[in-house]
C-alpha positions, -999 to 999 in steps of 0.1 A, spaced: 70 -32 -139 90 -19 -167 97 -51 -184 94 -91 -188 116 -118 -182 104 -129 -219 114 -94 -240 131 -108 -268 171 -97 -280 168 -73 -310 192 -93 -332 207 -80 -366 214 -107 -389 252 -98 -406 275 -120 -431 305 -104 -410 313 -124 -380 316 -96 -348 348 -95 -335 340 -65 -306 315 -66 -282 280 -53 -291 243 -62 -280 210 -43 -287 178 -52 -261 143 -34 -262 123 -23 -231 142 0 -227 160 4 -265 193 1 -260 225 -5 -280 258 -14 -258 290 -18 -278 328 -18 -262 350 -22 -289 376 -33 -260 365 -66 -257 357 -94 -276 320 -107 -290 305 -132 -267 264 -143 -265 245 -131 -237 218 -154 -220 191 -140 -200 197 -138 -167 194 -170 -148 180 -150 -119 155 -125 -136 118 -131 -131 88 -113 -123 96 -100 -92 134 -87 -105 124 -77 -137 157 -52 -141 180 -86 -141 184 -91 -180 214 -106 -197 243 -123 -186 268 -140 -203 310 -148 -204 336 -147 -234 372 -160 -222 381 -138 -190 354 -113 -195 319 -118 -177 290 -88 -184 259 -83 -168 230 -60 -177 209 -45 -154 179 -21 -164 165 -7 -128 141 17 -132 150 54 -123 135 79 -107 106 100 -132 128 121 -152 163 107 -143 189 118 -167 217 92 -176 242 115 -152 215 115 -129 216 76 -131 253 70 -131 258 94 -102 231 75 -80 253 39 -93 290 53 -89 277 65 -50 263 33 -41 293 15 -58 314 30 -38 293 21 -6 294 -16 -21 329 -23 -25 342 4 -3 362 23 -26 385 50 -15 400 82 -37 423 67 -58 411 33 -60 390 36 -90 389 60 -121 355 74 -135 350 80 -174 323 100 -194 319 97 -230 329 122 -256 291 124 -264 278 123 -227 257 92 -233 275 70 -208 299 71 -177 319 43 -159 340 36 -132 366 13 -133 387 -6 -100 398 -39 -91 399 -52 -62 424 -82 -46 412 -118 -42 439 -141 -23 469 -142 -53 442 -126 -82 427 -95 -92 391 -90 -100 388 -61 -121 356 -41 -126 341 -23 -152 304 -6 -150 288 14 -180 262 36 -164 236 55 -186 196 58 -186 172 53 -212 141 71 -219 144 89 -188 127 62 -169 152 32 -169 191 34 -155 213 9 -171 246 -5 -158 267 -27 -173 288 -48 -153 319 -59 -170 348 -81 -152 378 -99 -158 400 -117 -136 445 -116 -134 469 -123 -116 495 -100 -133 496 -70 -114 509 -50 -145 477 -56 -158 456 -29 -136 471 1 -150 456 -5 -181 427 -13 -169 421 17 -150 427 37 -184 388 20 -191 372 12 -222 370 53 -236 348 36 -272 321 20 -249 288 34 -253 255 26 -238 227 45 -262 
């Protein structure tokens, strides 16, 4: 078990309210910002326990929802070792053709995502996940969603969030 329900939020006190999107967790140590979207608290996840220890944080912040997920990898996973094995199943999971989705990779090669939405009666739920891996024993996916019903609203979506980082 690579973690416990009860690991506590590394939080950083600051007189300057956030206005983007940042978090820090230990086990594994990991900083997540995406300057894209606004700042909103994270709870932990009302599922986690001992038996799904890689359910960690959950939380919403007006149409955004995020999830973090820590499943342990593979011994000596890279984080493109990781994000490959998530983007794969993914795509098995939501059945996602060529040109459905678009796949990002950081400037730094810390962390890759995919991006699609997919159609819900008159909405669209559109899907972020940050993929990395930490300490070469932990993937980590971020799940980030929003939902629209303004169709000129998934281009820019698709663009992704290109200052998210997972590190």
């Amino acid at each position: 078990m690579h973690c416990s329900v009860d690991d506590e939020v590394i939080v950083k006190k600051n007189s300057i309210p956030q206005t983007s999107f940042s978090f820090e967790l230990k086990n594994p140590n990991v900083k997540i910002t995406v300057p894209e979207i606004p700042f909103f608290d994270l709870q932990t996840h009302p599922l986690a326990s001992a038996n799904k220890p890689h359910l960690r944080y959950l939380g919403s912040g007006g149409n955004f929802h995020l999830s973090i997920l820590t499943p342990t990898a593979d011994p000596g996973m890279t984080p493109e070792d990781c994000a490959k094995s998530q983007v794969q199943y993914l795509g098995g999971q939501y059945n996602l053709q060529k040109g459905q989705y678009s796949l990002l990779k950081s400037n730094d090669g810390t962390t890759y995502s995919i991006y699609f939405y997919l159609k819900m009666g008159e909405f669209y739920q559109q899907n972020a996940y940050l993929l990395s891996g930490s300490e070469n024993k932990y993937c980590v996916q971020v799940h980030i969603s929003k939902m629209t019903d303004d169709q000129n609203d998934l281009p820019l979506w698709l663009k992704g969030f290109p200052n998210a980082r997972i590190r």
